[in-house]
N, C-alpha and C positions, 0 to 999 in steps of 0.2 A: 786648633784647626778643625777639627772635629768636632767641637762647639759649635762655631761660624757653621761649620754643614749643615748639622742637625738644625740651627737656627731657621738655615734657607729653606730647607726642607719644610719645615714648619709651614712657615710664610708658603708657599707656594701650594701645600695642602689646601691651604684657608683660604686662599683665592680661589682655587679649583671649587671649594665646595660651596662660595658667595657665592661663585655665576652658575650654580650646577639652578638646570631650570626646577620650579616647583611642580609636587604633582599636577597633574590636568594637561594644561597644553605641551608641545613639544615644544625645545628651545627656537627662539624666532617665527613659531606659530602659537595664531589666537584661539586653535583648539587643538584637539587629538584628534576627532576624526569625525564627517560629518557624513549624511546622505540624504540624498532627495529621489522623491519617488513618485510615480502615478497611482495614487489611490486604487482608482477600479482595476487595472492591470495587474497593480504590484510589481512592476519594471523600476527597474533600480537607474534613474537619470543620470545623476552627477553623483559622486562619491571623492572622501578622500579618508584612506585609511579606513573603510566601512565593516572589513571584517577584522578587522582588530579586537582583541577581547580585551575588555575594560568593565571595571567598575561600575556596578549597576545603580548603588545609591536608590533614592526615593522613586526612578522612573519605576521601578518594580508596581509603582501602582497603578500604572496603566493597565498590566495583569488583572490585577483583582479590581480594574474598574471595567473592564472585558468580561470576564466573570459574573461579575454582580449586574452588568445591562443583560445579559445573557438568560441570565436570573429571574429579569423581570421580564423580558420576551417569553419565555416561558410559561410565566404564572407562577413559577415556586414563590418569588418576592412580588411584591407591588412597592410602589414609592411610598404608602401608606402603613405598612409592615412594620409594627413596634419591635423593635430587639431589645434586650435588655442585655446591659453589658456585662459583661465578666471580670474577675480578678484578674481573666491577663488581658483585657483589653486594658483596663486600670493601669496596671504596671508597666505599661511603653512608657519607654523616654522620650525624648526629643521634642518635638512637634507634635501637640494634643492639642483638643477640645474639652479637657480635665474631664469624663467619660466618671464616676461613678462606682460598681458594683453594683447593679441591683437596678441602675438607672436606665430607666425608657427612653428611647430614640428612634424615631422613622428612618427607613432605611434613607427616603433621601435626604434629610438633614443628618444623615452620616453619609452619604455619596459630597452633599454639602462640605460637611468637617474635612474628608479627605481631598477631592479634589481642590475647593477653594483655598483650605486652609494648610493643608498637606498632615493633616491629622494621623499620627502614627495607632493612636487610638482608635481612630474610626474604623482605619483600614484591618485593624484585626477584629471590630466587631463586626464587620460588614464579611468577613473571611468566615466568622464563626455561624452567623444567619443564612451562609450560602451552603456550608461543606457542615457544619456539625462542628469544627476542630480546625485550627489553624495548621495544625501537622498535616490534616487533613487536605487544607484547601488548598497547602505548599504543594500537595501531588499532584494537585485535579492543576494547578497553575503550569506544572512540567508538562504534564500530559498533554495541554490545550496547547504550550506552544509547541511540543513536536508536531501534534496537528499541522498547527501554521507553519511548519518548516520553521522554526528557529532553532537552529542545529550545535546554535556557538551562546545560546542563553541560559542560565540555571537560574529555577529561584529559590531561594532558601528561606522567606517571608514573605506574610502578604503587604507589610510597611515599606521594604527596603533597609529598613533600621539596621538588620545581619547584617556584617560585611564580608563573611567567612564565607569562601566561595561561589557569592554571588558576581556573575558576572554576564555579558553579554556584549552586543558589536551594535554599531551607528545601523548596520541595514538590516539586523533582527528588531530592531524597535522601530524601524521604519515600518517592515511587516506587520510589528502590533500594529502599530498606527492606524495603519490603511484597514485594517481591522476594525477597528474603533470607529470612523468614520461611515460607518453600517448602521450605528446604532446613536438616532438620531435625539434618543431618549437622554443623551449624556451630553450636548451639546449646551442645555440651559446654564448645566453647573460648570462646564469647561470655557465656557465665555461671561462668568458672572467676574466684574474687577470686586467688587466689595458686597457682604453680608453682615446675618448675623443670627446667633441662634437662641433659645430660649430667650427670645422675648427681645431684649437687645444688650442681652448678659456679655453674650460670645460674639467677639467680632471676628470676622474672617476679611484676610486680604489676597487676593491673587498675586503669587509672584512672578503668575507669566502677564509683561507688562504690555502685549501685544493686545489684548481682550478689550482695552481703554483705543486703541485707534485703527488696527490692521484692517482694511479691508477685507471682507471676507468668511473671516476666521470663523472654523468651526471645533477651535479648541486645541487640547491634548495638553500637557505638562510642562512647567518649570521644575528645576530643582537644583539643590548646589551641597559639597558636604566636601570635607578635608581633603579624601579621597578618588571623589568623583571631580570635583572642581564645578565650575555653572555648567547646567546642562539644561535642553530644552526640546522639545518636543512640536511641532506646529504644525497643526493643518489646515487649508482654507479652501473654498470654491469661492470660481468666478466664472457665470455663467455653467457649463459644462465640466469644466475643470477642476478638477480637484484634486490637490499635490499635498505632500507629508514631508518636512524638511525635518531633520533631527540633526542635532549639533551637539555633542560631547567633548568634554574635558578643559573648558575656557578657564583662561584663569582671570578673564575680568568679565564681571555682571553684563556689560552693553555689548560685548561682542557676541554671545550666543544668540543676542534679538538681530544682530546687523549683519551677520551671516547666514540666519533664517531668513531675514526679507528677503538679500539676497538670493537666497536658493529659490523661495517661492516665486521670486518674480522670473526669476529663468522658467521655472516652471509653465508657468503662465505665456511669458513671453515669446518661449521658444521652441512649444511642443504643443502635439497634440491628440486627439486618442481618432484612432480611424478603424473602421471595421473592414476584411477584407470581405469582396462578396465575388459569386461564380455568378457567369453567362452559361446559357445551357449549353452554347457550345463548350465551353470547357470540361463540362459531365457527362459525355455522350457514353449509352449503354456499352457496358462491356461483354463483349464474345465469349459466351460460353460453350466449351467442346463435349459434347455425349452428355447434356443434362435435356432435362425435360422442356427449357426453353433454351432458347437460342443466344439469349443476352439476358443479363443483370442490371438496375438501376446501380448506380454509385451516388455515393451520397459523403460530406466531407461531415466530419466530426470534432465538435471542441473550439468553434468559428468563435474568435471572442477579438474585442476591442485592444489595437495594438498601440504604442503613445512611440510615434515619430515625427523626427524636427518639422515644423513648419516650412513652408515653404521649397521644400527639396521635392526629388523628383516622387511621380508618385509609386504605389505600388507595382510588383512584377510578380508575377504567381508562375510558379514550374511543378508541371506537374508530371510524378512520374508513375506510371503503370502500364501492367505486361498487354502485350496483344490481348488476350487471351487468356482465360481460366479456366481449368478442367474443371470440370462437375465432378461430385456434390459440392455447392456453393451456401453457406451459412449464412440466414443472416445477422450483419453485422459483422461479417467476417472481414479482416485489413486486407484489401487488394495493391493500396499504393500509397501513397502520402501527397502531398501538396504544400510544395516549401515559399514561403514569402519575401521577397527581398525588397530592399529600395538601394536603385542602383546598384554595387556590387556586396551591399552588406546583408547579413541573411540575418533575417529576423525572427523568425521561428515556424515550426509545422505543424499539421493535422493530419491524422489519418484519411486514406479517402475507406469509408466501408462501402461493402455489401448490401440496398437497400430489402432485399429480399431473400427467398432460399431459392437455392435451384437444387434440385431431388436428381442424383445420378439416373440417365437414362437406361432399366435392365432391359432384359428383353422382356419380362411381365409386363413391363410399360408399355412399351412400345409396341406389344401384342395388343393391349386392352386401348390403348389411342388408334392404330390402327384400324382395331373395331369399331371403338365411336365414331371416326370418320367415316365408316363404311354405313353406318347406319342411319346419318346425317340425312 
């Protein structure tokens, strides 16, 4: 009898752990977790699962390809910038452009190697040309996304190849993204489908398979790995528009591209980026009490482009500030804010400031005005 048990038990183990899903997607979904974004805003559209922390895999080169345009905005690099590779650019595994010791390469026929080809090599010689040290250029890669707010991402290499603690969410690579799409310098190699390098030694293939028909596209990354499962990165303009779809943890190849269109074409479809703006009646000067003038300009701070649905009602602006400010009045000093809504959903604020100073009215003052009036 207890044979028979242990038997069943077995058997029902075994079935549990056939159907248990594989890493990447969740069971009965085609990824883990996706996000779509408005480029210039950085407004997070649609989401599922965005902040979820997941397995970072090869998009970690979006980093060190932010970095390296950064580089060459600068001056430190040019696209002409010979580097010579190192023993540990040599020693990657994975995905290379077989890289040398010793051996010369322009910095963009290694922007080439990594991004076309996804070159684990390149991206640590392109790490080493930018920081000195790849140890090095792991810091300056943290550093840059605390910058950008990426609060849920670590990177541990400029490859991705680590997998020790490397991790991040669908809307901190969305953030990169919209990042990335600044620097238009990276756009030739992130929409190139096929190359080649030394001569027509080294082939390169794109395996973001969107480069060969998407409308648009102005790039960003494929990738795929045990752990990570297919993963993809996409961003495109149309007209004015420009949106960042990223899509993690797929466990089959064709669904990371057909829930990127997806997302971009909502994008496209069903938003749009609008600026708020003030009528002078909305900023009419503010009363100041015992300063040396009588009213202050107001002026709104931080006025930027906001991405709301199409078609819906349009903006509503509330504004709130006191009667009234005692002097001394700074400027640039917060008097009130100015909140934005469409319909009942609130969208986000600005401060209203101070356009000038107002000097408390002493009695010195008002002695020596006094005078000048009288001498008038």
């Amino acid at each position: 009898m207890q044979k028979r048990a242990l038997t069943a038990l077995v058997t029902v183990l075994a079935l549990v752990l056939l159907y248990l899903p594989e890493p990447g997607a969740a069971a009965g979904k085609p990824c883990r977790a996706y996000a779509l974004l408005e480029a210039r805003t950085g407004q997070l559209l649609l989401e599922e699962n965005s902040s979820e922390s997941l397995p970072m895999g090869t998009m970690a080169k979006l980093m060190t390809m932010l970095l390296t345009a950064e580089a060459l905005e600068s001056g430190a690099l040019s696209e002409n910038t010979a580097v010579t590779a190192s023993p540990a650019a040599n020693a990657q595994k994975g995905a290379s452009i077989w890289l040398m010791p010793g051996e010369k390469m322009t910095v963009g026929d290694l922007l080439r190697g990594m991004i076309i080809g996804n070159a684990n090599d390149a991206a640590v010689a392109l790490a080493e040309a930018v920081s000195g040290t790849e140890e090095q250029f792991v810091m300056d890669m943290n550093a840059r996304g605390f910058e950008l707010g990426l609060r849920s991402t670590v990177f541990t290499c400029a490859s991705g190849l680590s997998e020790e603690g490397q991790v991040t969410t669908a809307a901190d690579l969305g953030r990169l993204c919209c990042k990335l799409t600044e620097y238009p310098v990276l756009t030739p190699y992130m929409t190139t489908w096929r190359t080649f390098l030394r001569g027509e030694q080294t082939e390169l293939v794109n395996e973001n398979t969107l480069v060969r028909s998407y409308d648009g596209l102005l790039g960003m990354k494929a990738g795929h790995g045990e752990r990570t499962g297919y993963t993809l990165a996409a961003a495109a303009q149309r007209g004015d528009g420009i949106y960042v779809a990223v899509v993690l943890g797929c466990q089959e190849d064709a669904d990371r591209f057909s829930i990127a269109k997806t997302l971009l074409s909502k994008g496209f479809g069903s938003y749009q980026v609008t600026t708020p703006a003030f009528s002078g009646e909305f900023l009419k000067p503010l009363q100041v009490l015992h300063g040396t003038d009588t009213a202050v300009e107001v002026e709104a701070q931080g006025l930027t482009g906001i991405t709301v649905p199409k078609g819906n009602a349009g903006l509503q602006t509330v504004l709130v500030l006191p009667e009234y400010v005692e002097a001394p009045v700074s400027k640039g000093q917060q008097l009130g804010t100015a909140a934005f809504y469409q319909g009942d959903i609130y969208l986000y604020e600005v401060p209203l400031t101070a356009a000038s100073s107002v000097p408390r009215l002493t009695f010195s003052r008002a002695f020596l005005r006094l005078l000048d009036n009288m001498l008038k």
